[in-house]
C-alpha positions in Angstrom: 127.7 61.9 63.6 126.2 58.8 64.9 122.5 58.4 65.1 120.4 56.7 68.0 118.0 54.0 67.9 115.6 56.9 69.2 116.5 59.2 66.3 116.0 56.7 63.8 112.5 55.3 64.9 111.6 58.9 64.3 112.5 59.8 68.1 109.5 57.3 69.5 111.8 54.6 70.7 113.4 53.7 73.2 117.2 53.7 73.7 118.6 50.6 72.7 120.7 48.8 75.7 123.9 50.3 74.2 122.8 53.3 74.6 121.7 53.4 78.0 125.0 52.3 78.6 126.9 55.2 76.9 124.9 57.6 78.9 124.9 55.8 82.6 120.8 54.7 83.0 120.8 51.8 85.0 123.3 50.1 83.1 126.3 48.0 84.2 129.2 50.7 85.4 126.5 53.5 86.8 126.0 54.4 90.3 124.3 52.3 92.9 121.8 54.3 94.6 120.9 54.4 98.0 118.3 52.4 98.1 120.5 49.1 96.2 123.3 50.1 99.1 121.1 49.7 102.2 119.5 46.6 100.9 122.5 45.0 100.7 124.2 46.9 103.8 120.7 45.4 105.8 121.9 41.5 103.9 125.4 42.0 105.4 124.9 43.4 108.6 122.5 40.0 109.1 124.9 38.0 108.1 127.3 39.2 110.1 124.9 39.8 113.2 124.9 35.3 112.8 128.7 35.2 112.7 129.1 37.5 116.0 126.5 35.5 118.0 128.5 32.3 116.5 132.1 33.7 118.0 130.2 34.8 121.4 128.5 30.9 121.8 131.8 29.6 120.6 134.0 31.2 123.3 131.1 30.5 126.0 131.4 26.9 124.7 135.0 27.2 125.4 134.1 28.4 129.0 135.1 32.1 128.9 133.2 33.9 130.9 131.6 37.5 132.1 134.0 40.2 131.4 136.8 38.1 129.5 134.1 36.7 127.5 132.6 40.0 126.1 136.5 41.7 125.7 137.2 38.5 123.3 134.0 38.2 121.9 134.1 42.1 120.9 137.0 41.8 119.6 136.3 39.3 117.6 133.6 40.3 116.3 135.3 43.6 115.3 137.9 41.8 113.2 134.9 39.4 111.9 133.6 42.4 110.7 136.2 44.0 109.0 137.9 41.4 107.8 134.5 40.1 105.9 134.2 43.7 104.3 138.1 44.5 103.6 138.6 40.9 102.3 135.4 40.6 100.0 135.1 44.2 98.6 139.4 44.1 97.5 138.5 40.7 96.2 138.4 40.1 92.4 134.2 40.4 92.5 134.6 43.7 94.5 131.6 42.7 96.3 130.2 41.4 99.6 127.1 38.5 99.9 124.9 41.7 100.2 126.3 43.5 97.2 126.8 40.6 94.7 122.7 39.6 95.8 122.0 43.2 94.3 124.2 43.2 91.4 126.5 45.7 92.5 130.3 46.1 93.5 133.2 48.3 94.7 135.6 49.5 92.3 138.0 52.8 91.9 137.3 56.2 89.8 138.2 54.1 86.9 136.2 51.5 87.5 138.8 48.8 88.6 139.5 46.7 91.3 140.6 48.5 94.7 142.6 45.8 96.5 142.6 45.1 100.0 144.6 48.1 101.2 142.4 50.5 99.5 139.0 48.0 101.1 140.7 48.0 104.4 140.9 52.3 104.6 137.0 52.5 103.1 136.2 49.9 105.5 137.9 52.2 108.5 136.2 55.3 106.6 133.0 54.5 107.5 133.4 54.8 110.8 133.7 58.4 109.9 131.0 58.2 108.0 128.7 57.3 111.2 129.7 60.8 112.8 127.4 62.4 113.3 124.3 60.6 113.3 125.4 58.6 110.4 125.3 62.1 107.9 128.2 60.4 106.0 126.2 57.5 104.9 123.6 60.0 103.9 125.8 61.9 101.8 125.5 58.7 99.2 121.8 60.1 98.5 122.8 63.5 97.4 126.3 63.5 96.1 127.8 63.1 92.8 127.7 59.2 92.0 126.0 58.5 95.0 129.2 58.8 97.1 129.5 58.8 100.9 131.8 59.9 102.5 134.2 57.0 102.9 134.2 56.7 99.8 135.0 60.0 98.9 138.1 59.5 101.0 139.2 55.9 99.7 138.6 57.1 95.7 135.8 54.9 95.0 131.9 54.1 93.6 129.1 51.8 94.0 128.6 50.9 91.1 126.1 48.9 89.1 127.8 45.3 88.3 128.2 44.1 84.9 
């Protein structure tokens, strides 16, 4: 049987960096917690606050007006928004601005990519995850992993990136 750093040093040391690793610390591959996720949620929801008051001057530019103006503009910004999430968290990084600025990303149970499919129904998942009162968001701080619920029902972590 394998001995640790720890074990060697006479059980005074600290884990070496592979070792944290095999057991999940803060390591690449373990569990964003909650506080990582709304840091980068609060980068990304600022960034995309700029790109919805953008499309809104940009169809006032282009002279719509009153109600037309805030039916477009909503929508817009709707598809802005998803779009920005599905696209960058099933891309290769697995990450939004707001994750990659915190070092983590999206993946599967395994660890692996999810695609834009699997992005697209976490993405819608958190709509559920704002009913009620947003207790599915919460759920991150107290479940396994640090799931919510979204993405207990798209098959996928917040993980540390590597």
């Amino acid at each position: 049987m394998a001995t640790t750093t720890s074990e060697r040093a006479g059980g005074n040391a600290s884990p070496s960096p592979r070792e944290k690793a095999e057991r999940g610390s803060s390591a690449a591959g373990a569990p964003a917690g909650l506080w990582r996720r709304g840091a980068a949620l609060a980068i990304d929801y600022g960034i995309l606050a700029a790109a919805t008051v953008g499309i809104a001057r940009g169809l006032e530019a282009l002279g719509l007006e009153g109600e037309g103006l805030r039916t477009v503009s909503s929508l817009a910004s709707f598809a802005t928004i998803v779009l920005y999430f599905a696209g960058m968290e099933g891309s290769r990084r697995g990450a939004t601005v707001g994750k990659l600025a915190l070092g983590v990303r999206v993946s599967d149970e395994q660890g692996d990519r999810i695609g834009f499919s699997r992005a697209l129904g976490r993405t819608f998942g958190k709509l559920l995850s704002l009913i009620p009162f947003g207790v599915g968001f919460l759920m991150a701080a107290f479940s396994d992993r640090h799931r919510a619920l979204h993405d207990l029902l798209a098959g996928t972590v917040v993980q540390r990136a590597a």
